[in-house]
Backbone bond lengths (Angstrom), bond angles and torsions (degrees), N, CA, C in turn:
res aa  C-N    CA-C-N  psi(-1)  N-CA   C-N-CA  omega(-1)  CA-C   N-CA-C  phi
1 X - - - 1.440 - - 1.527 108.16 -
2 X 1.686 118.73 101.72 1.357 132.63 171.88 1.847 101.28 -57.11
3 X 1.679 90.17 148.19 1.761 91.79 144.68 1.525 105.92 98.92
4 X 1.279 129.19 -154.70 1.559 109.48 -169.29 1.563 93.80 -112.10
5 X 1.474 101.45 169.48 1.431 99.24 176.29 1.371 106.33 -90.17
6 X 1.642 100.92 159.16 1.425 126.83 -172.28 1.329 120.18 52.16
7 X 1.422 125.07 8.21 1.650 123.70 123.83 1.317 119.88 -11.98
8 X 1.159 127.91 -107.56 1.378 130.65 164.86 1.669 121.64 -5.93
9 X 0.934 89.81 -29.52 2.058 101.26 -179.56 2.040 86.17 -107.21
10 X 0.817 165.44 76.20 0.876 134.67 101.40 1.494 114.95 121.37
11 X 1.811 96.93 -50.48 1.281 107.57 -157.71 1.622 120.97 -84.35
12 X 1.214 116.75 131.54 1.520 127.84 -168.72 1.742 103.82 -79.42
13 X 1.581 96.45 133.58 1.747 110.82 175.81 0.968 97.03 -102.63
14 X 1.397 124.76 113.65 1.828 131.27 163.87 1.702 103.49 -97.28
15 X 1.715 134.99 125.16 0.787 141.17 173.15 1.490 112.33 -73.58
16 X 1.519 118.15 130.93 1.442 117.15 -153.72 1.450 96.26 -79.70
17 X 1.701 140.28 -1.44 1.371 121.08 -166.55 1.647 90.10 -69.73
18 X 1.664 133.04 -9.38 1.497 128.06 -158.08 1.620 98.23 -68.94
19 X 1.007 111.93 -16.57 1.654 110.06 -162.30 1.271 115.45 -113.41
20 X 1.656 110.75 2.07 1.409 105.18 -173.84 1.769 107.59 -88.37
21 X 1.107 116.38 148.13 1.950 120.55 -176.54 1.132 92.36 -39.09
22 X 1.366 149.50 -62.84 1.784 139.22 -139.10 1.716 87.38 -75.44
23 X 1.175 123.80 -32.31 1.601 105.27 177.43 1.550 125.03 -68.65
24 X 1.114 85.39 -31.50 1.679 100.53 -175.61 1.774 104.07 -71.63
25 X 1.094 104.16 -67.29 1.593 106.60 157.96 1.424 121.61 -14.91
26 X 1.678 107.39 -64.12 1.206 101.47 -179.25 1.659 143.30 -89.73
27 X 1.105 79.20 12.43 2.129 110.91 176.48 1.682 79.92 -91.56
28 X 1.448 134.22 -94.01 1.357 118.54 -161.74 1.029 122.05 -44.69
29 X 1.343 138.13 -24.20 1.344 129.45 154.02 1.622 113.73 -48.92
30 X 1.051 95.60 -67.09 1.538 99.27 -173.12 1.946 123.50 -60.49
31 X 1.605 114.69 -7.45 0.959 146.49 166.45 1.220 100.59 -58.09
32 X 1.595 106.53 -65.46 1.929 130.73 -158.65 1.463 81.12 -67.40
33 X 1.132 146.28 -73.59 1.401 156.67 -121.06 1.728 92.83 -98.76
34 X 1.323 140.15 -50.70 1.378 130.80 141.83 1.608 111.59 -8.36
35 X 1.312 116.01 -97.82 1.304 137.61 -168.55 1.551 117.22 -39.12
36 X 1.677 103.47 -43.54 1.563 100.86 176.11 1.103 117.19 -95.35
37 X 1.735 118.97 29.24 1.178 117.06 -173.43 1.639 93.93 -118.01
38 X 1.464 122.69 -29.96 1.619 138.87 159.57 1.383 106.05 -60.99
39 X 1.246 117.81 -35.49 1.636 102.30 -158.90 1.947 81.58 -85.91
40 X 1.211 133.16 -49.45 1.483 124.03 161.25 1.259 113.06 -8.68
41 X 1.553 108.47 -75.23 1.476 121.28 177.94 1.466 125.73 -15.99
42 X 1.698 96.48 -66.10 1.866 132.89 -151.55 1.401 90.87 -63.76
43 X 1.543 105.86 -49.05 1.609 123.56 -152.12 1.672 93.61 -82.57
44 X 1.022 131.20 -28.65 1.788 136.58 168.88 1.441 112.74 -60.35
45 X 1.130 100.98 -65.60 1.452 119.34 168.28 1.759 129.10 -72.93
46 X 0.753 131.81 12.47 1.578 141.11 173.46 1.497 86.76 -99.68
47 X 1.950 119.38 -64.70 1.365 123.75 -161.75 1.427 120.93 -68.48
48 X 1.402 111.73 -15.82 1.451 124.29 179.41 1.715 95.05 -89.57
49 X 1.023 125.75 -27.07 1.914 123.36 -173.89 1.212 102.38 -86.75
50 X 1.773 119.49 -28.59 1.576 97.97 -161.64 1.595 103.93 -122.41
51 X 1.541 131.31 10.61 1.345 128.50 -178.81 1.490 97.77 -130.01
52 X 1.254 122.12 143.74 1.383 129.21 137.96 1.595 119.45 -79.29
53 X 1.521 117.00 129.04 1.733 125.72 166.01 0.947 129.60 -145.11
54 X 1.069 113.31 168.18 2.055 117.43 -175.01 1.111 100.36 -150.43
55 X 1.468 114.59 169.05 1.523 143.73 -167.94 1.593 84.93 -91.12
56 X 1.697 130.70 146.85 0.949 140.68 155.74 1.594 110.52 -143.14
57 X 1.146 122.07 162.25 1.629 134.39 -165.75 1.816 85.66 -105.59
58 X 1.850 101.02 -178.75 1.237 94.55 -159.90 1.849 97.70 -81.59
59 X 1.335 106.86 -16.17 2.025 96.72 172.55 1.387 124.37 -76.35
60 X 1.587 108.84 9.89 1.501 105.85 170.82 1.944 96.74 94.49
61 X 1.317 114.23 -16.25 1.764 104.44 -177.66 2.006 103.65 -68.42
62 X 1.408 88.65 129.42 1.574 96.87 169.86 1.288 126.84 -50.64
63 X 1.712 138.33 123.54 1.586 120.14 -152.89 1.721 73.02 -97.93
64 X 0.995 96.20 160.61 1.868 121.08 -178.38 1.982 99.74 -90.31
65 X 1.529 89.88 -68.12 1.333 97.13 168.34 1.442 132.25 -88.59
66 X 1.747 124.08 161.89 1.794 104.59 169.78 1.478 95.54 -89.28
67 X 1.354 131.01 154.96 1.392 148.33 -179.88 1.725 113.14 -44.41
68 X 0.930 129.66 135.18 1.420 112.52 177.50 1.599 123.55 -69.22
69 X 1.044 106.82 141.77 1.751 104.37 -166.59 1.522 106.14 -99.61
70 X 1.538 105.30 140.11 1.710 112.20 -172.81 1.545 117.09 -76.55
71 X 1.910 102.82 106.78 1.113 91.17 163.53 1.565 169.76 -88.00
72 X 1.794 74.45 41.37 1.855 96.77 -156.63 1.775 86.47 -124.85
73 X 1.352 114.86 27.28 1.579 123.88 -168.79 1.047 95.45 -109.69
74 X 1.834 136.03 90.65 1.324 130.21 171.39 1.497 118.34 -64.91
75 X 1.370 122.25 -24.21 1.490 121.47 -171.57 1.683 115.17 -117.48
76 X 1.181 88.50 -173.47 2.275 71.51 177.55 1.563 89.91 -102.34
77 X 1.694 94.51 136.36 1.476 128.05 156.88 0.998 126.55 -128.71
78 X 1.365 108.67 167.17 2.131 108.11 -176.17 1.341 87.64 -66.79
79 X 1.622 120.13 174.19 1.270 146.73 131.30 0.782 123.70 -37.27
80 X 1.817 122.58 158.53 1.301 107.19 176.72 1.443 99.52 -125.27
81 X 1.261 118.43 50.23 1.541 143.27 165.55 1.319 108.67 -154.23
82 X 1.620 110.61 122.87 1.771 93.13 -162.90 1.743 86.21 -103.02
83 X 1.227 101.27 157.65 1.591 121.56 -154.09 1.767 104.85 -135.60
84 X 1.117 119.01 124.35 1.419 107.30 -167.77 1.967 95.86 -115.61
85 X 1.225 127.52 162.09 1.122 110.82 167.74 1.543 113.96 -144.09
86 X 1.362 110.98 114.03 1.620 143.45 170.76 1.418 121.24 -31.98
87 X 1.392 130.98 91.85 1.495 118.23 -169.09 1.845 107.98 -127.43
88 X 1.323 105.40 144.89 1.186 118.94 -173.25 1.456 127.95 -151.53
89 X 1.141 116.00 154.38 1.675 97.40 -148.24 1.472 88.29 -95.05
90 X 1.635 120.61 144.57 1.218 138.24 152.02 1.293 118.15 -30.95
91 X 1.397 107.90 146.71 1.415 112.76 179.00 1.969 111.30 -103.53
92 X 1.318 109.45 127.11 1.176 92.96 -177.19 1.636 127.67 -74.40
């Protein structure tokens, strides 16, 4: 007879590391880290449903493309084309 005992009967084996604080800990983290990863979402998506925008240069001409980004740029830096972007609320 494979497998754990008293399987077959019914009965559920819960491994006790489930109950120790560092687990619990690490579900609310991952809870916290859930939520601000949705509220990311909401806040992406509300602004993409309710504005129209574009990339513009500093004379107001529409950029076609976004600037190419440096891939020898390990950290975040400005551009080295500054790029402004034009937003306006949708029309219903």
């Amino acid at each position: 007879m494979g497998g754990l005992a008293g399987a077959s009967r019914g009965i559920r084996v819960v491994s006790c590391c489930f109950f120790t604080s560092e687990r619990v800990r690490t579900n609310d983290r991952l809870a916290g880290m859930r939520f601000a990863k949705l509220e990311n979402n909401i806040i992406t998506a509300y602004f993409v449903a309710t504005f129209d925008f574009h990339l513009e240069d500093k004379s107001g001409k529409m950029l076609r493309f976004a600037p190419r980004v440096d891939p020898n740029g390990h950290s975040a830096c400005k551009p080295a084309v500054r790029q402004y972007v034009r937003v306006s609320p949708r029309e219903k």
